[in-house]
Backbone bond lengths (Angstrom), bond angles and torsions (degrees), N, CA, C in turn:
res aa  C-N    CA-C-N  psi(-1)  N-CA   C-N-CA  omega(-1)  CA-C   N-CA-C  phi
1 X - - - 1.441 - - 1.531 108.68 -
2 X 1.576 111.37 147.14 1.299 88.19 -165.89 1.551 88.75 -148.86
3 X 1.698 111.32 141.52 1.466 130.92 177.50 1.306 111.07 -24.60
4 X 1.561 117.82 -57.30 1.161 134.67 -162.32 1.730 122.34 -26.38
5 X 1.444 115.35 123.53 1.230 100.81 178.59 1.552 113.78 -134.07
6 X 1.523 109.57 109.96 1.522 148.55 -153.52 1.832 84.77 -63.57
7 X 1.429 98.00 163.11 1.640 119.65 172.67 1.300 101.75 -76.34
8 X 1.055 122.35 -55.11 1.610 138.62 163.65 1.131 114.28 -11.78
9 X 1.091 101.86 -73.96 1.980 120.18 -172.53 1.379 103.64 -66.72
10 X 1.550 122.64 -45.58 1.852 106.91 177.55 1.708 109.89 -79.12
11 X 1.164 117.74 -27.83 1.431 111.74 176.85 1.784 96.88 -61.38
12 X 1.218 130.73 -37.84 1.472 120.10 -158.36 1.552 99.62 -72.52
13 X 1.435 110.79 -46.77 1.360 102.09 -173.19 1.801 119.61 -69.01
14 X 1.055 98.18 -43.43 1.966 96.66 175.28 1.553 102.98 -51.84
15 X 1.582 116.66 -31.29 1.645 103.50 178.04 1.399 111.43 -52.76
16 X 1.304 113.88 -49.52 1.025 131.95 -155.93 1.428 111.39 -64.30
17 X 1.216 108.82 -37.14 1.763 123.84 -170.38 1.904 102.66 -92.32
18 X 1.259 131.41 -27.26 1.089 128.03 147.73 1.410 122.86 -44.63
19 X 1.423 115.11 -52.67 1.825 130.58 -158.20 2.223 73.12 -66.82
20 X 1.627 112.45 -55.78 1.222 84.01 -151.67 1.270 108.19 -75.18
21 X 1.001 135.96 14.13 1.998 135.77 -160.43 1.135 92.87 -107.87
22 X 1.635 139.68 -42.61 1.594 120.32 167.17 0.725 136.92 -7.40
23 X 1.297 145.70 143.04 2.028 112.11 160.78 1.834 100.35 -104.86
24 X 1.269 99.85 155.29 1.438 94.92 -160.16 1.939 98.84 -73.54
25 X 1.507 95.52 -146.12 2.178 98.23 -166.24 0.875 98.11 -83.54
26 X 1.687 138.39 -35.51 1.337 122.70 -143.00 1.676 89.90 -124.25
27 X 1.069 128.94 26.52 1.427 152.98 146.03 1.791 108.47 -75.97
28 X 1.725 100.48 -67.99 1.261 102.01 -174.53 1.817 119.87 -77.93
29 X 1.663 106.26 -18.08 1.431 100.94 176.69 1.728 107.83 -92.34
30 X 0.908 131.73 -9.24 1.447 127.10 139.20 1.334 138.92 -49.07
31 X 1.131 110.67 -49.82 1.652 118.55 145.10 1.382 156.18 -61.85
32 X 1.642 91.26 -0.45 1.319 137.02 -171.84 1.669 111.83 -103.93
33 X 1.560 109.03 -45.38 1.341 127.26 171.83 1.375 114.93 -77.22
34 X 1.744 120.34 -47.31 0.921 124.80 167.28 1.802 116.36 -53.41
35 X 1.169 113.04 -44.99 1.621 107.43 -176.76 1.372 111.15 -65.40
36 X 1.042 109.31 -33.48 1.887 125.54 -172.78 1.720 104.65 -73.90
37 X 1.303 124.33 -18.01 1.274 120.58 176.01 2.016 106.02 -126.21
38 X 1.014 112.20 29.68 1.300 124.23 158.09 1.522 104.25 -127.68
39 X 1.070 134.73 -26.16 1.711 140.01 172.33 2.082 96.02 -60.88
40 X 1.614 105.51 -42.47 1.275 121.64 -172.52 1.601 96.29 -56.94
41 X 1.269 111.38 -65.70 1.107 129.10 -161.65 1.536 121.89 -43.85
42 X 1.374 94.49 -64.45 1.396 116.01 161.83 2.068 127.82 -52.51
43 X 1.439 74.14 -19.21 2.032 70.49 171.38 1.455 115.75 -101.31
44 X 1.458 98.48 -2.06 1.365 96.79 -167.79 1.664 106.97 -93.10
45 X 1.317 90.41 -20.34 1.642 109.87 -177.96 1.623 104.23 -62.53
46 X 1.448 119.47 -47.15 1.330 140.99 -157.40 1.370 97.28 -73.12
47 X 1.201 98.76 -57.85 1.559 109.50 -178.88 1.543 121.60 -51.40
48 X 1.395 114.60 -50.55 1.860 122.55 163.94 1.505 101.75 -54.99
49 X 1.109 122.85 6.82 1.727 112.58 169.18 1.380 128.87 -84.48
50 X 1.091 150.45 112.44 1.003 149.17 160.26 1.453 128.03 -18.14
51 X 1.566 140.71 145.57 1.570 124.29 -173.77 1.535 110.98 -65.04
52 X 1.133 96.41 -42.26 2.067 96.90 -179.98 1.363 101.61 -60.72
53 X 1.327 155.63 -39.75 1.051 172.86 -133.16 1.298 110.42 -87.81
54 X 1.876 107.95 -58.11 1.224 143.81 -160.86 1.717 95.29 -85.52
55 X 0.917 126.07 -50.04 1.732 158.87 -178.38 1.360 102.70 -55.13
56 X 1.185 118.25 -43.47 1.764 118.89 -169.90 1.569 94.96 -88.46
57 X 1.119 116.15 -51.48 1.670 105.81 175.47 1.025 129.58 -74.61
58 X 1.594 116.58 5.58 1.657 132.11 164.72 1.552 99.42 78.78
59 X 1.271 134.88 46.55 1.384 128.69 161.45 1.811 104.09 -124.73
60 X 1.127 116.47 141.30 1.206 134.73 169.14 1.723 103.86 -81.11
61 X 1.011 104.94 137.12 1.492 114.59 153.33 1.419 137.86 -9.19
62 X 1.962 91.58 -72.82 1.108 110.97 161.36 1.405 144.10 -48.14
63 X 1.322 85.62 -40.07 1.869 113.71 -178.24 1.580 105.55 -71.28
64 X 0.978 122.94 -19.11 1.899 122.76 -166.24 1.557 104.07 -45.40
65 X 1.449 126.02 -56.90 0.955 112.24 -171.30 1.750 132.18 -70.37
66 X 1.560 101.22 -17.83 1.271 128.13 -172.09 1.409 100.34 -64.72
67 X 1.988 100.30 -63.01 1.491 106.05 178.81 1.029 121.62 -36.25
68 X 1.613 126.10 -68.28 1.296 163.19 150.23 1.837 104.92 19.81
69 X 1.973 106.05 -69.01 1.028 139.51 -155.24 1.414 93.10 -86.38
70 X 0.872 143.12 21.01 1.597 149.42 -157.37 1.612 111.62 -135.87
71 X 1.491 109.91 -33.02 1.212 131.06 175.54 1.619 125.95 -56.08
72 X 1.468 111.41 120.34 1.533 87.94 168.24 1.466 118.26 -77.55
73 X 1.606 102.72 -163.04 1.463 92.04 178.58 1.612 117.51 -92.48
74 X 1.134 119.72 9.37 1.768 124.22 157.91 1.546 95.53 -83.38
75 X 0.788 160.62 59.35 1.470 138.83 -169.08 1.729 84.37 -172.42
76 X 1.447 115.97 -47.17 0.910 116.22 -168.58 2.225 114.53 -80.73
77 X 1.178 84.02 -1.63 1.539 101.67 -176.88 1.785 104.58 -72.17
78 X 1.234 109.11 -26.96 1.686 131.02 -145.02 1.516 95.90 -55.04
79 X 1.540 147.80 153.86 1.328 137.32 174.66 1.567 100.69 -151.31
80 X 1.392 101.91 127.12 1.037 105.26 -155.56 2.057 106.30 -68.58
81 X 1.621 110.80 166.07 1.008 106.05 -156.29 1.693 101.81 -111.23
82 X 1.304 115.00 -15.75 1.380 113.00 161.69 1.792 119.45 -71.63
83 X 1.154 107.48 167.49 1.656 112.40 -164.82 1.115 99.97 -99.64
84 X 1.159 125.81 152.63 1.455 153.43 -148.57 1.808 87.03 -78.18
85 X 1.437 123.13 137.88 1.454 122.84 150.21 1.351 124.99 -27.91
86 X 1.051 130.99 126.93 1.461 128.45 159.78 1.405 123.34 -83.97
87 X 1.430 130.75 123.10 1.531 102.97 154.70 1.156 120.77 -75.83
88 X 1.544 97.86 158.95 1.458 124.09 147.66 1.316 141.80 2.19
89 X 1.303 163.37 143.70 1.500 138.55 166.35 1.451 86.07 -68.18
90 X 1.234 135.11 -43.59 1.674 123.09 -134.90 1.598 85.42 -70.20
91 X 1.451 108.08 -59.59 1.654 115.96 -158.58 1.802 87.54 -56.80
92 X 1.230 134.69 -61.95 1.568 135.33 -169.61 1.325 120.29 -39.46
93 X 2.038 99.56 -39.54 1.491 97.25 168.20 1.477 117.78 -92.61
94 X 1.415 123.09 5.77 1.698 118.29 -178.90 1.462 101.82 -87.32
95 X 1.074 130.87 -27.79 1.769 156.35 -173.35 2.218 92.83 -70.14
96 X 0.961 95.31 -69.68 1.908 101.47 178.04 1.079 110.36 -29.82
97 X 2.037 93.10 -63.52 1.741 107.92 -165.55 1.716 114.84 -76.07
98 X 1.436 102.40 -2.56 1.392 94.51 171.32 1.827 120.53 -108.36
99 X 1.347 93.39 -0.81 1.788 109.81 166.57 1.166 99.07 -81.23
């Protein structure tokens, strides 16, 4: 038996430790769906903004989706910190009277 340690034998094992460090499909198409509906999320947020709104944080309108697509996925986590629009009584009560 002998000390010797062949190219062979370390190339086999790093294969091996790669194959397992992958993450498997339904690892990566989860993360795939998930980014695609937080990318959603986030434009839609941008978009309920007002132009002054949009203007102070230096994005155009136009640009939302561009910005958007630029994002990693920490970036893409971000939620915005103002509160959602409210309606109206009028619009709140036309919504009732039409349930």
């Amino acid at each position: 038996m002998s000390i010797y340690i062949s190219r062979q034998m370390l190339n086999s094992d790093s294969h091996q430790q790669k194959v397992a460090e992958r993450p498997g499909i339904i690892y990566r198409l989860s993360r795939s769906v998930l980014r695609k509906w937080r990318r959603r999320r986030l434009i839609a947020a941008l978009e309920a903004l007002d132009e002054r709104l949009l203007r102070d944080i230096g994005i155009e309108r136009g640009d939302i989706k561009r910005v958007v697509d630029r994002f990693d996925d920490k970036e893409l986590r971000m939620v915005p910190l103002a509160p959602a629009p409210e309606t109206s009584k009028i619009e709140g009560e036309a919504y009732r009277q039409a349930a």
